[in-house]
C-alpha positions as CSV (number, residue, x, y, z in Angstrom):
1,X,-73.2,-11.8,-50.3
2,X,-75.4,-9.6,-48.1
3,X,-74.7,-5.6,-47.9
4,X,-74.8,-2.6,-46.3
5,X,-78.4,-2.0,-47.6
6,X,-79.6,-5.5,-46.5
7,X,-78.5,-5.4,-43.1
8,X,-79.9,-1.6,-42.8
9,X,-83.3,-2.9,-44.4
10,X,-83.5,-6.0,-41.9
11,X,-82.4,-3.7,-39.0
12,X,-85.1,-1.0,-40.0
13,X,-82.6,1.9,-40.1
14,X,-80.7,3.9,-43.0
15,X,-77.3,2.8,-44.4
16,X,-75.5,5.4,-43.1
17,X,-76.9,4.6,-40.0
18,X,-75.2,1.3,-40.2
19,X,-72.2,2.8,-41.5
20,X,-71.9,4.9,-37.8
21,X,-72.6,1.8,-35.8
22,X,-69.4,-0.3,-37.6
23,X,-67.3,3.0,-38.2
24,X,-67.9,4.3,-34.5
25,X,-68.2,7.9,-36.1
26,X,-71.2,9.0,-34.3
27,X,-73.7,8.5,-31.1
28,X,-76.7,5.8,-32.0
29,X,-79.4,5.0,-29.7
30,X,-79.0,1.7,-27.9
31,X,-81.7,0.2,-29.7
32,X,-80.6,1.2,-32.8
33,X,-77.4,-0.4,-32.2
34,X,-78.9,-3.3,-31.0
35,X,-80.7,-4.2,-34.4
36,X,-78.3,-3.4,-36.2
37,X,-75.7,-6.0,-34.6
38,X,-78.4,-8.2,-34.8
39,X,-78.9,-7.5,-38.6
40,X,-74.6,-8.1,-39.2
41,X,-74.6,-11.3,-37.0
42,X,-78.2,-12.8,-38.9
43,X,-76.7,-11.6,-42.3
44,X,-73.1,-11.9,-42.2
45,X,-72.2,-9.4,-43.5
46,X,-69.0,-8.3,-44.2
47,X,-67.3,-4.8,-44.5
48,X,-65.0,-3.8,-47.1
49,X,-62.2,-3.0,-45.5
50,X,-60.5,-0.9,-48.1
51,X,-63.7,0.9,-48.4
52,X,-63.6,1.7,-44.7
53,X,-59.6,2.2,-44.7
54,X,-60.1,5.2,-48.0
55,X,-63.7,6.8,-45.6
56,X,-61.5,6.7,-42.4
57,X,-58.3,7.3,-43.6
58,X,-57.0,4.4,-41.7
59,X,-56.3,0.9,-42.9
60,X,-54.9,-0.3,-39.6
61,X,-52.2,-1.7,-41.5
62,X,-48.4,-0.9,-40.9
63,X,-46.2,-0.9,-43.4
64,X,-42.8,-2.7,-42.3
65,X,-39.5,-2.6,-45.2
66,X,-36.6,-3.9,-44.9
67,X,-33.4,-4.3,-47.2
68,X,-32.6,-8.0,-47.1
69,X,-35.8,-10.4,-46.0
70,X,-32.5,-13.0,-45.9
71,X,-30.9,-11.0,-43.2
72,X,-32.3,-12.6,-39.9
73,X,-31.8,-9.8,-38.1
74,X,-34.6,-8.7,-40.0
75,X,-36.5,-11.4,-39.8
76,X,-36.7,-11.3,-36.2
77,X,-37.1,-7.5,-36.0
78,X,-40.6,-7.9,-38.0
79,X,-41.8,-11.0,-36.1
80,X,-40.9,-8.7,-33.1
81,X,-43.3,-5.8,-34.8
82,X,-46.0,-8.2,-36.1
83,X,-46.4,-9.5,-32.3
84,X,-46.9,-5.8,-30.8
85,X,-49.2,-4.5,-33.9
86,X,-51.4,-7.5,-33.7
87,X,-52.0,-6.7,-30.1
88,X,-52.5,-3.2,-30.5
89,X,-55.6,-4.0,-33.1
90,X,-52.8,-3.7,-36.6
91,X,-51.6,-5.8,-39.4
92,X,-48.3,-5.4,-40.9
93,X,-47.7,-5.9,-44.7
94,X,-43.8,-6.5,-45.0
95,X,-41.9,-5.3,-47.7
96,X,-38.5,-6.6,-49.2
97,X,-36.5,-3.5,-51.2
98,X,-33.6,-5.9,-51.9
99,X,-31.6,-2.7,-51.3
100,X,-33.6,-1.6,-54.3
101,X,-34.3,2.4,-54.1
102,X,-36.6,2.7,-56.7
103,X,-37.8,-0.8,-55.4
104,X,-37.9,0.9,-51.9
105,X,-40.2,4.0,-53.4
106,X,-42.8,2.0,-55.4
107,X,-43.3,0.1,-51.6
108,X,-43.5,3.5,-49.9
109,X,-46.1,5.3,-52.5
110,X,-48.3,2.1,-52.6
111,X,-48.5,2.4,-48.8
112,X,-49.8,6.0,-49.1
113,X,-52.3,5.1,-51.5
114,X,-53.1,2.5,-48.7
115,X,-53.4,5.0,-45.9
116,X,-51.1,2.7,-44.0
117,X,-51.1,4.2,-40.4
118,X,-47.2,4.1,-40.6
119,X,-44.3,2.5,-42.0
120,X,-41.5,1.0,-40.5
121,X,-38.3,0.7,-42.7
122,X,-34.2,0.6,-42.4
123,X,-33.4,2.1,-45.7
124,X,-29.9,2.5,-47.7
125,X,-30.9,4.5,-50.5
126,X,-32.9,7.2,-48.9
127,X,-31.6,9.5,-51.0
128,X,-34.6,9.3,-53.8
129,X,-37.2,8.9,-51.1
130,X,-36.3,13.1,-49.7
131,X,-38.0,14.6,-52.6
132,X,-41.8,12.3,-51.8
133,X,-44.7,13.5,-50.2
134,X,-45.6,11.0,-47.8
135,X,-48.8,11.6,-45.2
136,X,-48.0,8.8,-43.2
137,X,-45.6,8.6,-40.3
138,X,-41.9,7.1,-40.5
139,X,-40.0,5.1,-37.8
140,X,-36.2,4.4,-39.2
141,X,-34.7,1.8,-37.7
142,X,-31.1,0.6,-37.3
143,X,-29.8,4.0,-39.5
144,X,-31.1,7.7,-39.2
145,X,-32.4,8.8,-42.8
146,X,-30.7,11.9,-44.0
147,X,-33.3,14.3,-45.0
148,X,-34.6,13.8,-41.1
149,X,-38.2,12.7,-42.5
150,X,-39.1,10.1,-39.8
151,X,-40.6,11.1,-36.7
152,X,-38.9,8.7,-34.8
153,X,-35.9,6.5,-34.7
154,X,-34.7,3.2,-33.2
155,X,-31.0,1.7,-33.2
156,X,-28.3,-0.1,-31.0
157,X,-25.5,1.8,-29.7
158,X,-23.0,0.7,-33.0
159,X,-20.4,3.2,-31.3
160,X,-20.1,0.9,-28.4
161,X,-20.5,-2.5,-30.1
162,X,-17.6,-1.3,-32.4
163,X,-15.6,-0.4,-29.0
164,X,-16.4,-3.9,-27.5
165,X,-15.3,-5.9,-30.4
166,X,-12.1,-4.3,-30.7
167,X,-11.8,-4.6,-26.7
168,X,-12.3,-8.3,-26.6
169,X,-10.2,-9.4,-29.0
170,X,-7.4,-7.1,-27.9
171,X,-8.1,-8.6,-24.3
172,X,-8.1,-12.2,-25.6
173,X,-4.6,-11.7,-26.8
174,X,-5.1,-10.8,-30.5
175,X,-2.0,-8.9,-32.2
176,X,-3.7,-8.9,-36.0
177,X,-7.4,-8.1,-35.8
178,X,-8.9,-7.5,-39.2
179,X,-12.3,-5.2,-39.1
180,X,-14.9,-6.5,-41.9
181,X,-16.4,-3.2,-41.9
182,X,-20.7,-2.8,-43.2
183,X,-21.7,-0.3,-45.9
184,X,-20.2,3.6,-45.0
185,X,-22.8,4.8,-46.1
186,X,-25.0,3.8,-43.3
187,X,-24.3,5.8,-40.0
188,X,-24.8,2.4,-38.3
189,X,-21.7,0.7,-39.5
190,X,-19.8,4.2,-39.7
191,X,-19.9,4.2,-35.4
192,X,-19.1,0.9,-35.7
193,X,-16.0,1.3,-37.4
194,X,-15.4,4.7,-35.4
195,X,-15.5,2.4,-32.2
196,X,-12.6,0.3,-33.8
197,X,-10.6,2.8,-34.8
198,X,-11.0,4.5,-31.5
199,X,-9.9,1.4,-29.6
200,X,-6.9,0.6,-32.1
201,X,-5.6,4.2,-31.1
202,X,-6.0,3.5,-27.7
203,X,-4.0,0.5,-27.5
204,X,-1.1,1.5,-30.2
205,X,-2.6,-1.2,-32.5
206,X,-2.6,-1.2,-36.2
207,X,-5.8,-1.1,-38.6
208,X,-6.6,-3.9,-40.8
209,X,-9.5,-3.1,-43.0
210,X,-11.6,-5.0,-45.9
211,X,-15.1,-3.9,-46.6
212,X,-18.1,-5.9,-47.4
213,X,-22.1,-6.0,-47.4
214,X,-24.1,-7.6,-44.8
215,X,-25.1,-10.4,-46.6
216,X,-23.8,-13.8,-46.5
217,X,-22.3,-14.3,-49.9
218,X,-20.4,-11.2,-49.4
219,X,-18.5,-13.1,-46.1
220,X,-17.4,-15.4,-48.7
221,X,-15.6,-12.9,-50.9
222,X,-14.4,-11.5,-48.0
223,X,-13.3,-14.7,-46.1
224,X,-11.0,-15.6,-49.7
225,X,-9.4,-12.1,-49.4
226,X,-8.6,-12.5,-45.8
227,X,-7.1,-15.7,-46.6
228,X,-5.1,-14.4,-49.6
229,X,-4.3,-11.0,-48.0
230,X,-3.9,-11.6,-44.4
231,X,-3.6,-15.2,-43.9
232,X,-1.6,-14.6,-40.4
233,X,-4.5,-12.3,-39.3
234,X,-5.4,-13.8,-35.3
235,X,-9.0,-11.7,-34.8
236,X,-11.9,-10.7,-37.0
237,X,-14.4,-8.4,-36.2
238,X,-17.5,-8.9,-38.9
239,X,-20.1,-6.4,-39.8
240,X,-22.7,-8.7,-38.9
241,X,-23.8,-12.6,-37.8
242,X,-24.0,-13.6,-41.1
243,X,-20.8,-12.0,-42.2
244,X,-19.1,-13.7,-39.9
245,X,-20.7,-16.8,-40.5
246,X,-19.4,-17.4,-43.7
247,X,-16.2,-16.2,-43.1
248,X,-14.9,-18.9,-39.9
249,X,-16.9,-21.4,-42.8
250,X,-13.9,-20.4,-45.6
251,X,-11.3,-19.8,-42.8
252,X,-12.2,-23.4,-41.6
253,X,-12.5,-25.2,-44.9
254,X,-8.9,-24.1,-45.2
255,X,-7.8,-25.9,-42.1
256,X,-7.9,-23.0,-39.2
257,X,-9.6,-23.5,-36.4
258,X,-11.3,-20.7,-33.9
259,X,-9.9,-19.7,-31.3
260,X,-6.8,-22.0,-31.1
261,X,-5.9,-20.1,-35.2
262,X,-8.0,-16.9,-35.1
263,X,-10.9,-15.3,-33.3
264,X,-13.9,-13.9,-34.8
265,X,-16.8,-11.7,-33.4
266,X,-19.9,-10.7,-35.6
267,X,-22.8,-8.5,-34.4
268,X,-26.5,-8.6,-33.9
269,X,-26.5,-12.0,-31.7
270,X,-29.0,-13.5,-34.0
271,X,-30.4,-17.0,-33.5
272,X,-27.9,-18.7,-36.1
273,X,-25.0,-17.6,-34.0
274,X,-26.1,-19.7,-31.3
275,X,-27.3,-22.8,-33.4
276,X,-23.3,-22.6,-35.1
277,X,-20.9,-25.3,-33.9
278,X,-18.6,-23.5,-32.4
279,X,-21.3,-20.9,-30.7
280,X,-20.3,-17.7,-32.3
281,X,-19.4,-14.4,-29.8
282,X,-21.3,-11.5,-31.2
283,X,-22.2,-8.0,-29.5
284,X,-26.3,-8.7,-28.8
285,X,-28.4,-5.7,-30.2
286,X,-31.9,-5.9,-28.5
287,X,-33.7,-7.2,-31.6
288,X,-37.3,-8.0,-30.2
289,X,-37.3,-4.7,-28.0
290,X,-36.2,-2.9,-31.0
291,X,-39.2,-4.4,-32.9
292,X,-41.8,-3.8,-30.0
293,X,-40.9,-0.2,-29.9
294,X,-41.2,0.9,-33.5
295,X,-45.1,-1.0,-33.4
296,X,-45.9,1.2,-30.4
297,X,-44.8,4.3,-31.4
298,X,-47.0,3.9,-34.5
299,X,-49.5,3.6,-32.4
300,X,-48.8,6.2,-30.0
301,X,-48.8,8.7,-32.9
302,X,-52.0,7.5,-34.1
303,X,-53.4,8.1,-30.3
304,X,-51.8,11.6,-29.9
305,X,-49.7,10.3,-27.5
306,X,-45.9,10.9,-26.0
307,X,-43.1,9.1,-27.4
308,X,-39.5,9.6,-27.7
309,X,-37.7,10.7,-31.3
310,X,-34.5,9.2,-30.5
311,X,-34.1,6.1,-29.2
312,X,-30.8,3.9,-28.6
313,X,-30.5,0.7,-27.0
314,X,-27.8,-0.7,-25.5
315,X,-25.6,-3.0,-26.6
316,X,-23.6,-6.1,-25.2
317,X,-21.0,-8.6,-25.7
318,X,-22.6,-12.1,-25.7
319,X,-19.0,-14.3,-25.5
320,X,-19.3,-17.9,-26.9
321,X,-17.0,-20.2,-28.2
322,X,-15.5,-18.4,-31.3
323,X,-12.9,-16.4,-28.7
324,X,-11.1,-16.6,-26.0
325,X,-11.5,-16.3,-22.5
326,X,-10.7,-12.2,-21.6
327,X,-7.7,-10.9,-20.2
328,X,-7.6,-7.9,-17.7
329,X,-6.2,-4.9,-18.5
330,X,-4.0,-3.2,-21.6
């Protein structure tokens, strides 16, 4: 396989002349430039990229981890990313923690060592990632970090989703509405569960509360206790899609039907909820706009340009078939 000194012998020039021609790090005359793009095309020749990454202290990589690589939300948020690096000249290497700290820290350090241009990453143990010392930048998404160590950070209004759940099922003419409530420990599913609590007060109606994760074995668990605790409960608001999923697929298999016995609502508006039979209502977060942004602000820090630290999209109820039509007023 031909090398740096082969293509700078055929061209007629030194190797670190070569080396400023494919690294763009200096000014070479036209003609040198010439033969020596005439020397890489007759040759082949290839350039170690890690080579170049460690001497330019870019890789043109971006590092994307998530918690769950089974959650779709995820899923689509890093197709979403992949789409806007590749066009903006990156790669992404993705990452699954599997909620994993020291998992999550071994990821982050080899990255580093990488000189990934940035990392992407929703993180729920951040609390052993505070004490590294990490050179690259850090876009959180979906949940702030607490020691404030990213330079930017994307999420969906989870105070308002939480208000619209609790809203629709109180307009559809719920009485008993149970919140599946995410991890507290995420800021994310605390506004959500502020938003319900909030709208409960405002309408004189009683809390129902179980928690659970966002996966979908943890609907199960939570769709037997709903069963077992609350079997009379007539609306369910679920920490996510997938939550919610599995818990109309227990509430089902033991004979009640949505919306005629209970109503359920999950968030995120993934694909699945659509594909479901009946089409699940869900409050939409803005998945492939999320995904877009944290790629370009990457970028835009590695260009010295503007870009916003806090960043919160709007969120929406998307009503399908898993609730009723709205009523008006209290």
């Amino acid at each position: 396989m031909a090398g740096i000194r082969d293509v700078a012998r055929i061209a007629g020039v030194s190797p670190s002349t070569v080396s400023r021609v494919m690294n763009g790090t200096a000014n070479v005359d036209d003609e040198k430039r010439r033969r020596v793009l005439a020397a890489i095309k007759e040759t082949g020749f290839k350039p170690n990229e890690l080579a170049r990454a460690l001497f330019k202290k870019s890789s043109k990589i971006i590092g994307v981890i998530v918690p769950d690589i089974e959650n779709p939300f995820f899923n689509e948020f890093a197709k979403a990313v992949e789409e806007e690096a590749y066009g903006s000249g990156y790669r992404i290497l993705l990452c699954n923690s599997n909620n994993d700290a020291e998992k999550e820290v071994t990821y982050i350090e080899t990255l580093d060592q990488m000189n990934a241009d940035g990392l992407i990453m929703a993180t729920q143990n951040d609390s052993m990632t505070n004490e590294l010392k990490v050179g690259m930048p850090i876009v959180a998404i979906d949940r702030k970090m607490t020691n404030g160590a990213e330079i930017a950070c994307i999420e969906s209004n989870h105070y308002k989703g939480g208000r619209l759940a609790a809203e629709c099922l109180i307009k559809a003419g719920c009485k008993k509405i149970i919140n599946v409530r995410g991890p507290q420990i995420l800021t994310s599913a605390q506004m959500r569960f502020k938003g319900y609590q909030d709208v409960c007060e405002e309408y004189g109606i009683k809390q129902y509360v179980l928690d659970s994760s966002y996966s979908y074995e943890s609907g199960f668990e939570v769709g037997k206790k709903i069963l077992e605790t609350y079997p009379d409960a007539d609306g369910i608001i679920a920490s996510n899609d997938m939550v919610a999923i599995s818990i109309y697929k227990v509430l089902h298999h033991a004979g009640k039907k949505a919306p005629k016995n209970f109503q359920i609502i999950g968030f995120d508006d993934i694909r699945f909820s659509r594909l479901m039979t009946p089409e699940l209502t869900s409050i939409r977060q803005p998945i492939t706009e999320m995904g877009k942004l944290a790629a370009q602000i990457i970028s835009r820090y590695q260009q010295h340009q503007d870009f916003q630290r806090e960043n919160i999209f709007d969120v929406s109820l998307v009503e399908r078939k898993t609730t009723k039509k709205l009523k008006t007023g209290k």
